[in-house]
C-alpha positions as semicolon CSV with decimal commas, in nm:
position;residue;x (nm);y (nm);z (nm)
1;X;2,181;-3,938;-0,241
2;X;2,299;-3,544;-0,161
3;X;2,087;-3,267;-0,266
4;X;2,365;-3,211;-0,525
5;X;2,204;-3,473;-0,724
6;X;1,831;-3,342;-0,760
7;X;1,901;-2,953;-0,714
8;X;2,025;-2,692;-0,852
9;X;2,089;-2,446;-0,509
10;X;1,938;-2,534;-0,165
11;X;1,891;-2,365;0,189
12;X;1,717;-2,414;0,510
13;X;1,513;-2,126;0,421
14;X;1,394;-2,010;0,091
15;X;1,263;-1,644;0,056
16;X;1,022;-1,541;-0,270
17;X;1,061;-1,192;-0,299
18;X;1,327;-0,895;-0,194
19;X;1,111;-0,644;-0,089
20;X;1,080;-0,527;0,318
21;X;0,880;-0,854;0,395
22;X;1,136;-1,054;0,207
23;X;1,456;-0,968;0,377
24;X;1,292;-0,905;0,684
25;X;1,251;-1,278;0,684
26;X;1,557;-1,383;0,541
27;X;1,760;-1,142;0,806
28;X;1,546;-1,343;1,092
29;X;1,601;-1,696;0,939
30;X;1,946;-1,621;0,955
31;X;1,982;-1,458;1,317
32;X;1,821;-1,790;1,447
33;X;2,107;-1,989;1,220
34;X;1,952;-2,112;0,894
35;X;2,110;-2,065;0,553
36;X;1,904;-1,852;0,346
37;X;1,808;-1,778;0,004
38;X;1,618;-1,508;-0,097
39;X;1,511;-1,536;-0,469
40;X;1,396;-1,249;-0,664
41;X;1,184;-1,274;-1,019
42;X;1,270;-0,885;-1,096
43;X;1,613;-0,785;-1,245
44;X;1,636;-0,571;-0,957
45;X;1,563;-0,627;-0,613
46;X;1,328;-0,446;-0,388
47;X;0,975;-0,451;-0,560
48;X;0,730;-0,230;-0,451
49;X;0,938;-0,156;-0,138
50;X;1,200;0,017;-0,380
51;X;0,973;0,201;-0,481
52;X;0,819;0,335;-0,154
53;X;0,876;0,656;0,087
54;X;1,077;0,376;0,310
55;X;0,827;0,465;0,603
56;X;0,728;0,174;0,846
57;X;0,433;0,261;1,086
58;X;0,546;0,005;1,404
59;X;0,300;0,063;1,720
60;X;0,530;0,007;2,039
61;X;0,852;-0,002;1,887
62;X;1,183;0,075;2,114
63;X;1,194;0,460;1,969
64;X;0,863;0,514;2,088
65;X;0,955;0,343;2,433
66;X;1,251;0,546;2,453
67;X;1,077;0,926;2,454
68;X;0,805;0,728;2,784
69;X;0,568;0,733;2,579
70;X;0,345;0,420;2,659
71;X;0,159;0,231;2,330
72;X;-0,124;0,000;2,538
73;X;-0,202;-0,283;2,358
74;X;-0,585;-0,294;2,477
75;X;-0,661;-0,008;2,308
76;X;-0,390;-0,033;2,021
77;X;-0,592;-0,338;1,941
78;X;-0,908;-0,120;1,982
79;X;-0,764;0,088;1,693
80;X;-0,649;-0,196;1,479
81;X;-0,978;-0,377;1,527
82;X;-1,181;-0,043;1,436
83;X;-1,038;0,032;1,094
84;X;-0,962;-0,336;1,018
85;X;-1,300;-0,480;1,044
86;X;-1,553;-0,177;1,092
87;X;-1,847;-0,375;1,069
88;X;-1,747;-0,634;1,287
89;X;-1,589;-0,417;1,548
90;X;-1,764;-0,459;1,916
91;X;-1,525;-0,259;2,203
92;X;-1,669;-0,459;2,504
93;X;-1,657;-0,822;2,357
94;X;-1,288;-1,014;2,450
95;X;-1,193;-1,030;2,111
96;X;-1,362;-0,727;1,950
97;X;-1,616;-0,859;1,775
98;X;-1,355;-1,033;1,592
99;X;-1,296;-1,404;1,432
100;X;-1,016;-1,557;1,644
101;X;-0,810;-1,593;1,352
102;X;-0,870;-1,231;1,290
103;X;-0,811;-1,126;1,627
104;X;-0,429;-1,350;1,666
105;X;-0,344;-1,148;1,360
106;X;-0,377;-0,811;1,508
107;X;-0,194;-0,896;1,831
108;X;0,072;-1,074;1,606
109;X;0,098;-0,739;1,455
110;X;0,111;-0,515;1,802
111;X;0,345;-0,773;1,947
112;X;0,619;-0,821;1,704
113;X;0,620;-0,479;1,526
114;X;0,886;-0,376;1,811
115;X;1,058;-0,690;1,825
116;X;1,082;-0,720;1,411
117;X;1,217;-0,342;1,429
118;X;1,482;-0,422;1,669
119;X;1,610;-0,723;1,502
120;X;1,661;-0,496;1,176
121;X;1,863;-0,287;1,379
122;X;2,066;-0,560;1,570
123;X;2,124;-0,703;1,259
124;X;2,285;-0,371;1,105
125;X;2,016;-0,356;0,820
126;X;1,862;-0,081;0,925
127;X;1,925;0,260;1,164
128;X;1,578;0,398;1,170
129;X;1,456;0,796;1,326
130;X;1,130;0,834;1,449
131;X;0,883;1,081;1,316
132;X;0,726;1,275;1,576
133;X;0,590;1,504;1,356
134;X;0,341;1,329;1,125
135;X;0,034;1,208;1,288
136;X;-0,166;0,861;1,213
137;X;-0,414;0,853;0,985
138;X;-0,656;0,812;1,225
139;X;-0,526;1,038;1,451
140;X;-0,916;1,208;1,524
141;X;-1,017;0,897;1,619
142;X;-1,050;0,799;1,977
143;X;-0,921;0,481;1,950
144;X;-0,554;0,622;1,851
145;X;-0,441;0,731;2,212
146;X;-0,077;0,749;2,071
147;X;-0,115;0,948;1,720
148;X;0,227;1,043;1,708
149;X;0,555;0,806;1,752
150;X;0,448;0,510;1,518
151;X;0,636;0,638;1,211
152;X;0,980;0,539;1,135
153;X;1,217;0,610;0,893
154;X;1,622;0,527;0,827
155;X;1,806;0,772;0,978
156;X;1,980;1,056;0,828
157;X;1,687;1,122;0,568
158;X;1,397;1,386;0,580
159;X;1,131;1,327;0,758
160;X;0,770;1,349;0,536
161;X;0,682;1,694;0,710
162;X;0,973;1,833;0,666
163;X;0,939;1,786;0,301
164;X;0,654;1,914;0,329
165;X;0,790;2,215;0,472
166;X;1,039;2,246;0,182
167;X;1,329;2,166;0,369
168;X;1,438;1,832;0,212
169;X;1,478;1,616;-0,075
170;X;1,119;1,455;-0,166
171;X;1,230;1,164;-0,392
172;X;1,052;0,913;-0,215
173;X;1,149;0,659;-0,491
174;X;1,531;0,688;-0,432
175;X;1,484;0,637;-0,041
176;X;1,360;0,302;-0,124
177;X;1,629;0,166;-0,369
178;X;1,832;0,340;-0,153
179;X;1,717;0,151;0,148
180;X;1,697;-0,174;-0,053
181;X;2,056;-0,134;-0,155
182;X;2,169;-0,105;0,280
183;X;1,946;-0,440;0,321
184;X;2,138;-0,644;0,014
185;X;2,522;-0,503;0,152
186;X;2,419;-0,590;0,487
187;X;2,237;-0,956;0,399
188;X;2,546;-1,012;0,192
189;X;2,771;-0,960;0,417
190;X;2,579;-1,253;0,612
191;X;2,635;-1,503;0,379
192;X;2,263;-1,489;0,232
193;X;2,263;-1,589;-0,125
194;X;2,017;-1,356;-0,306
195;X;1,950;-1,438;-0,664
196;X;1,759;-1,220;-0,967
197;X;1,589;-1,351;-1,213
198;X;1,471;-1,627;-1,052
199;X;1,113;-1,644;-1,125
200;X;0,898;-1,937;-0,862
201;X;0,625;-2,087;-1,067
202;X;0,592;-2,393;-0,853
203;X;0,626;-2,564;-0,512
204;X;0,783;-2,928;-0,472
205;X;0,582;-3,115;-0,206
206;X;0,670;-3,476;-0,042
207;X;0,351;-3,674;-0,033
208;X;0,524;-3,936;0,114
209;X;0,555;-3,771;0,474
210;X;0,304;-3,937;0,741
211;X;0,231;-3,606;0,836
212;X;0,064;-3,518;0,508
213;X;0,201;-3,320;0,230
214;X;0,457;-3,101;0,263
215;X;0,709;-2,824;0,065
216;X;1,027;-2,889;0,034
217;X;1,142;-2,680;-0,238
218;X;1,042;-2,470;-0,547
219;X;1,096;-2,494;-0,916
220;X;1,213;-2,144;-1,047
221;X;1,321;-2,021;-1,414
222;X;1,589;-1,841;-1,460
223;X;1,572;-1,673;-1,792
224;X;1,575;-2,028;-2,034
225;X;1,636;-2,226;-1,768
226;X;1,458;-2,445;-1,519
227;X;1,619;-2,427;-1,163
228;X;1,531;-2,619;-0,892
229;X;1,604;-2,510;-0,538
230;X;1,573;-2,725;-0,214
231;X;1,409;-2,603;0,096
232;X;1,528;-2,800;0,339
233;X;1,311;-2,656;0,653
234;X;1,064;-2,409;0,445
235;X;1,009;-2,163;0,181
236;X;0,873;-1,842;0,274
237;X;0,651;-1,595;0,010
238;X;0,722;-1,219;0,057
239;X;0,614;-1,126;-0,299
240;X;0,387;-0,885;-0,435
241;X;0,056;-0,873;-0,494
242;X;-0,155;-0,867;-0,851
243;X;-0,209;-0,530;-0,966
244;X;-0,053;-0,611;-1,234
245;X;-0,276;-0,863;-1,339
246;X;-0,557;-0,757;-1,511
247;X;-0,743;-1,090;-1,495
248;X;-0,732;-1,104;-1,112
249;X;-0,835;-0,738;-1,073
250;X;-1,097;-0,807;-1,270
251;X;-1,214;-1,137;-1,089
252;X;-1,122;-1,026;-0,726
253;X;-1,154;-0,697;-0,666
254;X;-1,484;-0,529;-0,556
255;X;-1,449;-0,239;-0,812
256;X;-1,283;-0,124;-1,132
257;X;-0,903;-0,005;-1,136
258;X;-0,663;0,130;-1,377
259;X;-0,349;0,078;-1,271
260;X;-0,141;0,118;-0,926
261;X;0,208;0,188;-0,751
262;X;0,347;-0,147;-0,747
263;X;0,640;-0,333;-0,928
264;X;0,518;-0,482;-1,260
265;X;0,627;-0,774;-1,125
266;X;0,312;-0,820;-0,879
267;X;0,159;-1,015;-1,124
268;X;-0,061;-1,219;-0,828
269;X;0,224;-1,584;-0,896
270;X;0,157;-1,669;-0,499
271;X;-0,243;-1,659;-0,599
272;X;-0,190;-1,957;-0,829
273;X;0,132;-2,135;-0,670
274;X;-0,068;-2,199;-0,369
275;X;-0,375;-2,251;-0,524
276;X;-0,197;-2,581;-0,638
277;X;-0,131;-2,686;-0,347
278;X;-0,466;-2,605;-0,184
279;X;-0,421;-2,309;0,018
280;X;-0,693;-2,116;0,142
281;X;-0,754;-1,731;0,004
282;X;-0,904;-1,437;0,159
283;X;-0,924;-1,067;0,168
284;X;-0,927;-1,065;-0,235
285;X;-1,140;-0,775;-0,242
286;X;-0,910;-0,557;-0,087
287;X;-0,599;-0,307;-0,205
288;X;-0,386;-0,060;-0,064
289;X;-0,617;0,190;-0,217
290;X;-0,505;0,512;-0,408
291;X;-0,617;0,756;-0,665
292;X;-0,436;0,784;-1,024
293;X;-0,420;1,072;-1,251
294;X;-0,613;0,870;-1,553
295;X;-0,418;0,939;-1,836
296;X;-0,102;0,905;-1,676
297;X;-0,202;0,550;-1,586
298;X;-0,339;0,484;-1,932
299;X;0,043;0,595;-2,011
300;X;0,253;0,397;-1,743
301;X;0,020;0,133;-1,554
302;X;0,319;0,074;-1,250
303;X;0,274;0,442;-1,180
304;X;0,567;0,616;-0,990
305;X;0,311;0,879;-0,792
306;X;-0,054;0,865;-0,719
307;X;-0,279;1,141;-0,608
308;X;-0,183;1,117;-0,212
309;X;-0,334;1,448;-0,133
310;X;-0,513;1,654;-0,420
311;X;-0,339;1,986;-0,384
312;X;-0,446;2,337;-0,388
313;X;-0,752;2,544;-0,161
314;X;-0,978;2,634;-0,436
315;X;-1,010;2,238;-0,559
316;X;-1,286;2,007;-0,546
317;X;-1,332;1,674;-0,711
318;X;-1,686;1,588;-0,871
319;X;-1,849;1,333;-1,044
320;X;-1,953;1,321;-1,383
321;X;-2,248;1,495;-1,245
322;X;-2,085;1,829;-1,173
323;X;-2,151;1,730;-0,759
324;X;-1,878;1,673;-0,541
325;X;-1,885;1,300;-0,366
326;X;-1,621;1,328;-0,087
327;X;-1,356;1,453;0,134
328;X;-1,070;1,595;-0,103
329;X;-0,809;1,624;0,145
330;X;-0,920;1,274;0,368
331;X;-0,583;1,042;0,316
332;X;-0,596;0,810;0,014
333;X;-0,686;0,503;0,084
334;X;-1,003;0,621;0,224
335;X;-1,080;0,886;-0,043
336;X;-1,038;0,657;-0,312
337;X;-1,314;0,370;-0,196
338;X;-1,539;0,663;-0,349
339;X;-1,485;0,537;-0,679
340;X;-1,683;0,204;-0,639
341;X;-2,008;0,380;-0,548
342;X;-2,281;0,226;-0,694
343;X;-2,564;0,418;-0,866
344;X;-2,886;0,207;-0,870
345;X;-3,054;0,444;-1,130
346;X;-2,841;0,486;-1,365
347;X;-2,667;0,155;-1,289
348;X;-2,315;0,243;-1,339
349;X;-2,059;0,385;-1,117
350;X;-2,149;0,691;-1,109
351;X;-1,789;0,827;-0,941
352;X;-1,551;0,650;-1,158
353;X;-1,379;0,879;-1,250
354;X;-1,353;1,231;-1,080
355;X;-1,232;1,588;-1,191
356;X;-0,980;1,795;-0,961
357;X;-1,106;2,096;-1,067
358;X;-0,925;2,420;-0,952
359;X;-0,886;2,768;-1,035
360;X;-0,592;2,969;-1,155
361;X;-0,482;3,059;-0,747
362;X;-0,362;2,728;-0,743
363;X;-0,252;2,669;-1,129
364;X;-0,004;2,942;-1,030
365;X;0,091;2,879;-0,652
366;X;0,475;2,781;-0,714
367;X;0,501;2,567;-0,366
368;X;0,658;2,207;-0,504
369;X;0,625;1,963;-0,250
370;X;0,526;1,564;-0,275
371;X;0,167;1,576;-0,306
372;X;0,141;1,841;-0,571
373;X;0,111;1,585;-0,828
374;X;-0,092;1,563;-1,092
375;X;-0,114;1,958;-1,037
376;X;0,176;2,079;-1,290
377;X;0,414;2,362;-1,142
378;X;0,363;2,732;-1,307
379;X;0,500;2,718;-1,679
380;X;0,505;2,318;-1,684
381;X;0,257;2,230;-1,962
382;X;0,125;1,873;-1,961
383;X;-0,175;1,744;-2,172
384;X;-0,393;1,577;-1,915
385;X;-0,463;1,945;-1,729
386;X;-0,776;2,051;-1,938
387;X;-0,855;2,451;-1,908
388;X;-1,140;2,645;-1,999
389;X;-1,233;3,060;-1,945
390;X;-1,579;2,979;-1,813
391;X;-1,724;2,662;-1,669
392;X;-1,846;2,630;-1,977
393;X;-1,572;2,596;-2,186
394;X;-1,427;2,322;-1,924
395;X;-1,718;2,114;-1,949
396;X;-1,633;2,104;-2,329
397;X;-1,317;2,013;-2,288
398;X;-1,334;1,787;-2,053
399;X;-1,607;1,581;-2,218
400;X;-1,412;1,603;-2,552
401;X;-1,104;1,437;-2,403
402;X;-1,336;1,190;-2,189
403;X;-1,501;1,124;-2,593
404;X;-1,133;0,982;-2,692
405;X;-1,075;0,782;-2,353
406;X;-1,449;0,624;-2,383
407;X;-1,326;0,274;-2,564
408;X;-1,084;0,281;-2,224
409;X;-1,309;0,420;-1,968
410;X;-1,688;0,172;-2,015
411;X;-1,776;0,479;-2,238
412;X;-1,789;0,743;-1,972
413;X;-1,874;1,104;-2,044
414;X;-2,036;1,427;-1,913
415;X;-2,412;1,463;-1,767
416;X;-2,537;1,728;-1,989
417;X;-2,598;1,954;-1,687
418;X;-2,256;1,905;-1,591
419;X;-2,152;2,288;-1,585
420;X;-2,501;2,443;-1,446
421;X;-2,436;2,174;-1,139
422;X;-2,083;2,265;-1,134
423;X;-2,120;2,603;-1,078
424;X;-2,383;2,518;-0,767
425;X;-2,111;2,307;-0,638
426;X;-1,918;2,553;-0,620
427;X;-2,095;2,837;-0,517
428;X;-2,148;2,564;-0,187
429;X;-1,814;2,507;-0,139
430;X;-1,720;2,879;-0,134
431;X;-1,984;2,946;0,122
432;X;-1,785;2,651;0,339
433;X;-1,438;2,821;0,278
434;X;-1,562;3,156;0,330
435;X;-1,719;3,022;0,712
436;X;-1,409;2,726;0,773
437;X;-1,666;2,445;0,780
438;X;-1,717;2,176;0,523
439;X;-2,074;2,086;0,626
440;X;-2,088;1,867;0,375
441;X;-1,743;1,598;0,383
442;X;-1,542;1,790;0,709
443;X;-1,263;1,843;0,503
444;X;-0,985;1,988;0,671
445;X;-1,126;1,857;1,022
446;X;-0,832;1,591;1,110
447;X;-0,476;1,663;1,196
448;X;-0,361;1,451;0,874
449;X;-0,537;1,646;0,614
450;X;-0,366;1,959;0,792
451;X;-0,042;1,840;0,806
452;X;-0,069;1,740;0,442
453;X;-0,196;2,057;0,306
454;X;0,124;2,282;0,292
455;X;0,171;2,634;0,398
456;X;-0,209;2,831;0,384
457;X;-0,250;3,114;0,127
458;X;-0,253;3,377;0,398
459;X;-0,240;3,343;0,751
460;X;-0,600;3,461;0,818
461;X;-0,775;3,185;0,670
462;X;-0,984;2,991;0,929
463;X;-0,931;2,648;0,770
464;X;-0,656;2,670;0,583
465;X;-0,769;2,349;0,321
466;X;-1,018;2,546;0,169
467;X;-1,071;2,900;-0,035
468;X;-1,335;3,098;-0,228
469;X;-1,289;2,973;-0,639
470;X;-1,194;3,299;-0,831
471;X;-1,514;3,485;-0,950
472;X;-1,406;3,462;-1,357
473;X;-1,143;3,197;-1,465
474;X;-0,960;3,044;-1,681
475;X;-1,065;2,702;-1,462
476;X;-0,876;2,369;-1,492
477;X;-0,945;1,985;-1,428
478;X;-0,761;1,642;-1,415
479;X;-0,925;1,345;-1,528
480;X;-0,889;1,082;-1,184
481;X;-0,967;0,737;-1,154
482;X;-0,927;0,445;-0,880
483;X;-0,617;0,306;-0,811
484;X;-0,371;0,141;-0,563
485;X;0,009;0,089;-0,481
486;X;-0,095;-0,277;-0,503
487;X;-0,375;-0,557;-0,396
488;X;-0,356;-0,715;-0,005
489;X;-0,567;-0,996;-0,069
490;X;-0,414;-1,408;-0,113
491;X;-0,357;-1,740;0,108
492;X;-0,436;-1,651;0,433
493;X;-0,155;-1,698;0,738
494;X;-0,243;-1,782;1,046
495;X;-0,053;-1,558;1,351
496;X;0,295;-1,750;1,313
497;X;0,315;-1,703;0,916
498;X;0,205;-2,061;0,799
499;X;-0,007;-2,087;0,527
500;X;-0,359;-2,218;0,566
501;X;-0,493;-2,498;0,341
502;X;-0,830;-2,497;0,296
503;X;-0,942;-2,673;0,565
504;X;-0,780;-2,465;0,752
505;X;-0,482;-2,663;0,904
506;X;-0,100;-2,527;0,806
507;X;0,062;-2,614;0,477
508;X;0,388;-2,787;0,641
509;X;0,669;-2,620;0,530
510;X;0,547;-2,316;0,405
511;X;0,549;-1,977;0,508
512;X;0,369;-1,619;0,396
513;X;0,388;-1,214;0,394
514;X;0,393;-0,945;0,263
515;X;0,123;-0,830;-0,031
516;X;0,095;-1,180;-0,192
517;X;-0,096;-1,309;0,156
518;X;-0,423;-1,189;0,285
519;X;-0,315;-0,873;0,491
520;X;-0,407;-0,871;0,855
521;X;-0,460;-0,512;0,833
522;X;-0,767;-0,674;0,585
523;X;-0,931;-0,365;0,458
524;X;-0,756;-0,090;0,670
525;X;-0,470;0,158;0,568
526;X;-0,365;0,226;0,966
527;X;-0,109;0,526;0,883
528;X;0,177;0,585;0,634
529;X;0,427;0,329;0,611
530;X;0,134;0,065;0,729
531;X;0,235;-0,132;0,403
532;X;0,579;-0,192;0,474
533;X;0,505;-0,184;0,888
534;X;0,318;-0,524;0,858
535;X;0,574;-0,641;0,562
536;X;0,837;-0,639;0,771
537;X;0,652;-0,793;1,082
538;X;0,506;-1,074;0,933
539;X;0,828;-1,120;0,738
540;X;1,027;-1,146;1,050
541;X;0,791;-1,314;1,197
542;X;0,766;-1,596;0,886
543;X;1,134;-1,604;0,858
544;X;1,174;-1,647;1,223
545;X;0,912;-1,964;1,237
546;X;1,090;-2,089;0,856
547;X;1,373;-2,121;1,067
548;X;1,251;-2,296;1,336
549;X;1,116;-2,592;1,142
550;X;1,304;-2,898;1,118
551;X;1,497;-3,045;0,805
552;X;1,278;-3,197;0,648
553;X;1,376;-3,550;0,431
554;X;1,308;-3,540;0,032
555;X;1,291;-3,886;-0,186
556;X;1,563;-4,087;-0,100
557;X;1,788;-3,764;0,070
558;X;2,011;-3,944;0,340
């Protein structure tokens, strides 16, 4: 019996998912000889990924190397280990305080971020720049001893502070299909199948083994039809996550969202495939946090641009008390865990949504750059900015728009001292940007929320992230609530990319990365381009052990 008989296509490897974890591990399946197919459930390849900035944050990759500068892996670990698990975080212990699970996933991370960048270049997938010029996220931390040389990005394009600057092309959605395009021409001309519309819904196991169950293939539909496809050393997941399923975000996640960045194809399949075959979940909780203009989400739930950096100097975001809650200009991921506060009084959550509130200085500063958005350019009228000539008539407005969004929103509207606290807020805040100091949130304190902030309104300003509100308006807000560019939480991987049963022992023949596993950044956003850095580690690293595996027998296969 040949595998012509049972199936429909076959490979050594099979690959779930074309995104940056996807052909990272089909391009190192097939660099260590395997046949590969990478399977796709989108019309389009590229997911999330084509979707993306195309920025991969790597610690101790060759670029880095090749300026002297020297990435230690102690205290790169120390940095991982700090964001990553905060409350578990001990410096002095061997492992950090960590699980030893946790811990091998790190320094899986720090170790093969180089190697899996090098093998996308070898490979002639990918010719990336480095990005001196953006620092990490964490950058004021001081853990980070390197906070510049971890970004990368193909080569040839704009850097992000350049656009920043004005001086390129800030399309961040084209540089992805763009990229994903140079990974398909280059995995094609390796002879690795790649199929679309080829949805997985199932895994085919061999109970028959003495070694215990194990995958040898996956049932897929391809529009009307069932396909089967034989993995004849291992399949490997690299598919999204499920923020676009509303069940799961409801179940899993530890606070309400709207909507988020990713493909509308992360609909969580991995979640339930290996559920059936008892693998074990984690980090479900968890997202690559962001923050959504609310009724553009309500609008288009796979949003194309979140609220990266809330723009403009005389801006705060408040609550639906009239108070402000956090850090406007701290990066995303962090500013947007705001949302889930918890308000034992009035037992709600009392910060989900938030109003970018801002004065006519910034409704009519003309500087276009990527993290304008949701702020509209001078002239542009869109219906989610709500205005009013005194803080007044804003509170009206705004309450009168959240009246129509209630049956959408738990019901949410205005405290009825709203504008008088509004106005304190704000007299506050002007004393802060009158003195440079945000006593209250720091903002403007770390090198990231400077480099984000775009040119100041005059040179003399001591911190250039805030300014005095105008004394009389008109005044403007934006409705804002949580979101994410997608979830991080599924079957957990150990440090070579198998997936973990429940018991904790590998699922033979099957491999994991990407969003659809349980991230070993767990709940930390290290630096831009984090996303696709550990896609496209633990994809080469998956594809690389896929590979490795040997053929495994099926039925009666001889």
């Amino acid at each position: 019996m040949t595998d012509d008989d049972i199936w429909d296509l076959a490979a050594d490897v099979v690959v779930v998912g074309s995104g940056a974890a996807g052909f990272a591990a089909g391009f190192a399946a097939r660099h260590e000889g395997a046949s590969v197919l990478i399977v796709e459930k989108a019309a389009f390849l590229g997911g999330t990924t084509a979707k993306s900035g195309a920025y991969f944050w790597l610690p101790n990759n060759h670029l880095l190397r090749d300026r002297g500068l020297v990435d230690d892996r102690d205290q790169a670990l120390r940095l991982l280990a700090r964001l990553s698990y905060p409350q578990s975080y001990a410096p002095a212990d061997e492992r950090l305080g960590l699980t030893r699970l946790e811990y091998d996933l790190l320094a899986a991370f720090f170790d093969n971020a180089g190697p899996a960048l090098q093998a996308m270049t070898d490979c002639g997938a990918f010719k990336p720049n480095l990005d001196m010029t953006m620092p990490d996220y964490c950058a004021d931390l001081p853990e980070d001893t390197v906070p510049h040389g971890r970004h990368v990005f193909p080569d040839g394009w704009t850097s992000q502070q350049e656009i920043i600057a004005g001086r390129g092309i800030a399309d961040g959605s084209t540089r992805g299909e763009f990229m994903i395009a140079e990974f398909e021409r280059q995995a094609r001309l390796l002879d690795i199948d790649i199929r679309t519309e080829h949805e997985a819904v199932r895994l085919i196991t061999d109970d028959s083994s003495e070694a215990g169950m194990t995958v040898v293939g996956l049932e897929l539909h391809h529009r009307t039809r069932t396909v089967l496809a034989r993995a004849r050393k291992a399949v490997v997941f690299a598919s999204g996550g499920f923020a676009h399923n509303p069940d799961m975000r409801r179940q899993f996640l530890r606070g309400p969202v709207f909507g988020g960045c990713a493909a509308e194809s992360a609909t969580g399949d991995f979640v339930t495939i290996a559920g059936e075959v008892g693998a074990q979940l984690g980090n479900m909780s968890n997202a690559w946090w962001s923050q959504t203009p609310l009724e553009m989400v309500f609008a288009h739930p796979s949003t194309v641009r979140d609220v990266f950096m809330p723009f403009g100097d005389s801006m705060v975001l408040v609550n639906r008390f009239g108070k402000r809650v956090v850090n406007e200009k701290m990066v995303y991921n962090e500013r947007s865990q705001v949302h889930f506060g918890w308000d034992a009084t009035h037992r709600e959550y009392a910060n989900l949504l938030l109003f970018q509130v801002y004065d006519n200085a910034v409704a009519n500063n003309d500087f276009d750059f990527p993290y304008r958005v949701p702020v509209p350019l001078p002239g542009d009228s869109v219906g989610y900015v709500l205005s009013g000539d005194t803080l007044e008539e804003l509170a009206d407005a705004l309450d009168a728009r959240l009246a129509e969004l209630a049956d959408r929103t738990g019901g949410v509207r205005l405290d009825d001292g709203f504008a008088e606290q509004l106005r304190a807020t704000l007299a506050r805040f002007d004393t802060f940007a009158a003195s440079g100091v945000d006593v209250d949130f720091g903002r403007g304190e770390s090198p990231i929320q400077q480099a984000w902030n775009g040119p100041p309104r005059h040179e003399s300003m001591t911190n250039p992230t805030m300014h005095p509100f105008a004394a009389t308006g008109p005044y403007h807000a934006i409705v804002l609530g949580p979101g994410m560019l997608d979830t991080k939480g599924g079957p957990r991987i150990d440090a070579q990319g198998r997936v973990l049963g429940v018991r904790g022992d590998p699922i033979r023949g099957l491999y994991g990365a990407g969003n659809c596993i349980a991230s070993p950044a767990a709940q930390a956003y290290w630096s831009a381009g984090a996303t696709l850095g550990v896609a496209l580690t633990f994809g080469h690293i998956a594809g690389r052990g896929a590979a490795s595996e040997p053929v495994k027998e099926f039925g009666g296969e001889s």
